[in-house]
N, C-alpha and C positions, 0 to 999 in steps of 0.2 A: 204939777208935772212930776213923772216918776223920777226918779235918781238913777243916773248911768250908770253905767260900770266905773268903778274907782280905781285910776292907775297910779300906780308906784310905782320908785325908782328904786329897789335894792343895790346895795352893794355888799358885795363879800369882802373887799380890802384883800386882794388874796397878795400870794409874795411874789413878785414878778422875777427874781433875777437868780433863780437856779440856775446850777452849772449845765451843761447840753450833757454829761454822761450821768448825768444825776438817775436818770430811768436803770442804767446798768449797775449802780451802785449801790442803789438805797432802795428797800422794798415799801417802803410806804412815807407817806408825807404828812402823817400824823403821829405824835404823839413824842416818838420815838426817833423823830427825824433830827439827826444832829443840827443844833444852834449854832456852832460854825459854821452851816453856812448861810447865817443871815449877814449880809454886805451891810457893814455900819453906813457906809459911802456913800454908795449907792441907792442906800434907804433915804438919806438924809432927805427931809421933804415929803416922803412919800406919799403917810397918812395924810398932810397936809391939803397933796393935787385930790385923791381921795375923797376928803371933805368938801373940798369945790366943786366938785365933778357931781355930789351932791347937791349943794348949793344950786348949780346950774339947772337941773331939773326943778328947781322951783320955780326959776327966772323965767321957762318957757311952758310953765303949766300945766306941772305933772300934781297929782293933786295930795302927796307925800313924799317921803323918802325914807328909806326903812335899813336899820342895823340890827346887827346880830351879834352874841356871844359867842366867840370860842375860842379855844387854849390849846398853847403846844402845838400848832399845824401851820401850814403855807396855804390852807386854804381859806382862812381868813385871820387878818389882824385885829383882832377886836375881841380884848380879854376883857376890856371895859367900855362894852358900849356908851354906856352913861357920858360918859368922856366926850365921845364923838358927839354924841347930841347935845352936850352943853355950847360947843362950838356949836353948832347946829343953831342953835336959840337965837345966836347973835347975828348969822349969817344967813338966814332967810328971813322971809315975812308972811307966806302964807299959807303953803302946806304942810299937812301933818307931818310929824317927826314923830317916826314907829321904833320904838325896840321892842324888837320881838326875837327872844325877851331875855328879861336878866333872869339866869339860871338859879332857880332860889337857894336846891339844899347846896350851894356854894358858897351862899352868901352870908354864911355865921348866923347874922339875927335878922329877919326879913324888914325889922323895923327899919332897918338902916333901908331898905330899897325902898319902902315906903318913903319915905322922907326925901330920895333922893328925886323919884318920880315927883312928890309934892312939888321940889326947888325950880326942877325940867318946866315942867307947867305952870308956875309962877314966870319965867323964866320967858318962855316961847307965849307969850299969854293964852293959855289953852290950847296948845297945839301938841299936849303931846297926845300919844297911845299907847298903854301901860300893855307892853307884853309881858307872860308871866310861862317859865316854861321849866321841867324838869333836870333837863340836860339830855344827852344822847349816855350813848354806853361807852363812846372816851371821858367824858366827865368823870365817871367811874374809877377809871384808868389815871388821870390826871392831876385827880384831887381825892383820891383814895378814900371815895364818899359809901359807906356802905349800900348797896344797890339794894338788897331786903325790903327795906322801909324808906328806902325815898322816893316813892311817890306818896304814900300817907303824910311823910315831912312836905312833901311839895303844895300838897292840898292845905292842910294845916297852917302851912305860909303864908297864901294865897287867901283865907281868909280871915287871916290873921291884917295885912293888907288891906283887903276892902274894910274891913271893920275901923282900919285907922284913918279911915278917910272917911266914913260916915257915921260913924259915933261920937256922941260927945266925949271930950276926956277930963279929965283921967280917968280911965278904964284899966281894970284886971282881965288879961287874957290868961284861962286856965289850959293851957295846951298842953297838948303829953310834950312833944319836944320843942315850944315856946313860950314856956312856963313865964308871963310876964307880968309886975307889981303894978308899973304904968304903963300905958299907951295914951300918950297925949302928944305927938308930933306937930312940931313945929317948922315951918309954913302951913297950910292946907291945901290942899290942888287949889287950881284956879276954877277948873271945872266941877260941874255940881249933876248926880252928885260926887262922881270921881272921874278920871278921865276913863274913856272906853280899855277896857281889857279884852285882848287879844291872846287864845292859847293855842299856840301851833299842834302839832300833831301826826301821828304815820298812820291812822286808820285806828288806832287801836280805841275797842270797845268802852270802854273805861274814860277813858277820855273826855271821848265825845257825851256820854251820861254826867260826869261831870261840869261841864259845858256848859249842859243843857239846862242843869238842876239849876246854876247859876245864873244863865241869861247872859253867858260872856258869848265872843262872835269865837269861831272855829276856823282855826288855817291849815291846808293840808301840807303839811310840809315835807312829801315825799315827792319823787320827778314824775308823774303818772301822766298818760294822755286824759282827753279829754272824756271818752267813755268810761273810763274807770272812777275818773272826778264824780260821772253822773254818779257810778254804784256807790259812791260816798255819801251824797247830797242825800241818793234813796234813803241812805241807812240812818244818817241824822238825823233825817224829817220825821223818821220814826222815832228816834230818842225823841226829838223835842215832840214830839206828840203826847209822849209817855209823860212828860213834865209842864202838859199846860199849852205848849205853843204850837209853834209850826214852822214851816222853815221858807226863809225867801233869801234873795238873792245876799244880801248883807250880813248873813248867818254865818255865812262862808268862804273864804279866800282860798288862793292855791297861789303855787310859786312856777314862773317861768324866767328862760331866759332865752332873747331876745337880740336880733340884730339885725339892723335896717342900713340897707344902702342903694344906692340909685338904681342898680339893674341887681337881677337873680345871680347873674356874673360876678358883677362888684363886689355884692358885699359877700360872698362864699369868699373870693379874694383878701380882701381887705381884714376878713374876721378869724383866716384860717388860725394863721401862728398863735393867734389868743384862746380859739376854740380849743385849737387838740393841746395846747398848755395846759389850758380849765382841765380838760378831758382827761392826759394822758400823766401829770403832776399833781393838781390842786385834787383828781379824784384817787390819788393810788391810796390804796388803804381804808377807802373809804364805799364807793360804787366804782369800783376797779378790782377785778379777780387776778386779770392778768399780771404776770409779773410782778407781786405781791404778795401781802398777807392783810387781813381784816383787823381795822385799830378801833374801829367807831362800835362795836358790840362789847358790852364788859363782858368780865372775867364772871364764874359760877352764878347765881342768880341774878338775869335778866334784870335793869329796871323799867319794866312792864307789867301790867296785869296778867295773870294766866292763859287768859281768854287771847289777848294778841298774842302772847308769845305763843301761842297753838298757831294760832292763823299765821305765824309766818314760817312755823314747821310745814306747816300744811302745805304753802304756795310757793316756799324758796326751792331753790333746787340747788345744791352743795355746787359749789365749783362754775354756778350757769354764769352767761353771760351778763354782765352789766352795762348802763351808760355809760360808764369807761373803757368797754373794750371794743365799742363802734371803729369799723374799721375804714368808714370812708364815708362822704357826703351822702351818697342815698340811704346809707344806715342811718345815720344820724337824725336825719331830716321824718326818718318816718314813725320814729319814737317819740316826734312832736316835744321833746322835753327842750329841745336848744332850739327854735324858730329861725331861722337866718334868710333871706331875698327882700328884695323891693319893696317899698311898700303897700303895692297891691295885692304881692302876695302874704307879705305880712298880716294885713287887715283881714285875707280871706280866712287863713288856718286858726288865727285866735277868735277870729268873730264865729269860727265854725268851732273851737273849743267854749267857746258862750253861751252857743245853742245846745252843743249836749250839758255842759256843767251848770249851766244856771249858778253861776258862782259870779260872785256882782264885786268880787274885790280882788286887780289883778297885782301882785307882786311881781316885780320886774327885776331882774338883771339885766344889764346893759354891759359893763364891763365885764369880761371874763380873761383869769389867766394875765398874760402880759400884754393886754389888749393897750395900745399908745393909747394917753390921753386924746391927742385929737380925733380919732377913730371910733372912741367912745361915744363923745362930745357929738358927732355926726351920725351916731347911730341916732341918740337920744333926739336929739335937734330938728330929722327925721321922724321920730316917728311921733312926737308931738303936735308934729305942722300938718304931717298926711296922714298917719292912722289913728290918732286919737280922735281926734272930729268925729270920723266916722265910725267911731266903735262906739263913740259917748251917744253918736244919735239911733243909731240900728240898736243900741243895748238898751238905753232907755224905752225904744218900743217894744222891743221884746219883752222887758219887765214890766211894762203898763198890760199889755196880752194877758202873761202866761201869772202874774201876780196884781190884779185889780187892787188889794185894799192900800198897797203901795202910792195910790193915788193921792190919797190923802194925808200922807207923811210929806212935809217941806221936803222938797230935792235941797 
């Protein structure tokens, strides 16, 4: 039998308890957004509900849960993911536990991430998935990491990494920037021969050829609908072409966010105050022009390859409108990037992003903004019991169709 589509629970962790003038005050919510005002108080716990709210998408059969790295902003807590997925290990039983990923050139010596991924996956017994990711252009900004050469340090890491998990040691890595005498880490994954590697991604060329050469899966981690996913998928299939392969549905992830409730009504209702917070807060500075300024781009040379930073001269447009500057529900809704109604209409717009993306790996947000824990809890609780079923059985036939050798791979 083919393998469905794979749903996951992300969470951002974002900071729920800005002040209400906070938009008239502060131009952005990264980087540079005053630490006064994070509320000691009113935090107390927070990551905590956070983690459960995770936890809880295992209990009803989501078949992951996935964190992410990032520093200095309100739009997510999580400077160490690693952290969250150790709890994580103790606090579920059966779905993957994704970080995607620990941002390498931040992380000193990449051996230490090696080792901490081996602990994770001893740890979860094989449940984790080793993201591995560069950083954005606040990393830059953040941690005053020279942008030039990090991506060749990113790569360099990265198989510096796999190596220490599939080589025997002690081993000498001769690296231009991780010149090292041992590599001999102690634990070993659980998984053999390492756990799966997952490298997000904005489209850029470079990337994806990297990717490809490796055999790791590719996540787009830009907000795009679903006909643009497709012009991705095209462009991939051609890289892995170039390196041996070919592309199917597990090659590939994308990132959405999601919310389910009992009528079209309800849940626009229920989700607003957490949406346009997500929206009009967690994104200022980030995919927000209005009323702002851009924190997530470094400073003089891009860390990109030439080839994307052309392509985003070429398609941006100085000043255009962003996901943050949607001014009302039928804006929002038609950018496909935030899903929100009932769960019929939920099942139809992502089963109909299925059909064009051929993308077999779905990341989820459920929580956005200062979305109440139980509102969350009922989104997710929702869309497990009525749209997953049916996305897990319409996707699986669609990838027996449109990908036959799939057949023969264990679901």
């Amino acid at each position: 039998m083919t393998k469905p589509v794979q749903l996951y629970a992300w969470h951002f962790m974002s900071y729920p308890y800005l002040p209400k003038d906070f938009d008239e005050k502060y131009d952005t919510a990264w980087i540079t957004v005053p630490n006064e005002l994070y509320d000691r108080e009113q935090s107390n716990g927070l990551l905590n509900e956070y983690i459960d709210q995770l936890a809880y998408a295992d209990t009803i059969g989501f078949d992951g849960m996935v964190l992410n790295e990032h520093h200095q902003n309100i739009y997510g807590l999580m400077p160490s993911p690693n952290l969250l997925a150790a709890a994580l290990t103790q606090k579920t039983k059966h779905g993957k536990i994704v970080v995607l990923g620990n941002l390498l050139p931040l992380h000193g010596n990449p051996l230490r991430v090696a080792e901490e991924y081996a602990m994770l996956d001893n740890m979860s017994g094989g449940r984790v998935v080793a993201g591995l990711a560069p950083g954005g252009g606040q990393e830059t900004f953040n941690y005053n990491t020279p942008a030039a050469f990090q991506r060749e340090q990113f790569w360099e890491a990265v198989d510096l990494i796999q190596q220490a998990w599939t080589r025997k040691g002690p081993f000498a890595f001769e690296g231009k920037h991780y010149p090292l005498r041992y590599v001999n880490p102690w634990p070993q994954p659980t998984q053999r021969p390492h756990p799966p590697i997952w490298v997000p991604g904005a489209r850029s060329p470079d990337t994806m050829q990297q990717v490809a050469k490796r055999g790791f899966s590719y996540f787009l981690s830009s907000r795009v609908t679903g006909g643009e996913v497709a012009k991705v998928r095209t462009t991939f299939d051609s890289v892995l072409r170039q390196h041996g392969s070919k592309y199917d549905p597990f090659k590939m992830g994308m990132l959405m966010s999601v919310h389910v409730g009992e009528t079209d009504e309800k849940a626009q209702a229920e989700s607003h105050e957490g949406v346009w917070y997500f929206l009009k807060y967690c994104l200022k500075g980030h995919l927000r022009s209005e009323k702002g300024r851009s924190m997530t781009m470094g400073a003089g040379i891009p860390n990109m390859d030439p080839r994307g930073f052309r392509q985003i001269l070429e398609h941006s447009k100085p000043g255009g409108a962003m996901l943050g500057d949607v001014k009302d529900w039928p804006e929002l809704l038609k950018t496909q990037s935030i899903i929100v109604g009932s769960p019929d209409t939920v099942y139809k717009q992502i089963m109909g992003i299925i059909e064009q993306a051929q993308a077999g790996t779905l990341l989820i947000q459920f929580h956005m903004g200062n979305m109440p824990d139980a509102i969350a809890r009922n989104s997710m609780r929702l869309f497990a019991t009525e749209v997953a079923p049916r996305l897990r059985k319409d996707s699986a036939e669609l990838f027996a169709k449109n990908y036959p050798e799939l057949e023969a791979v264990p679901a």
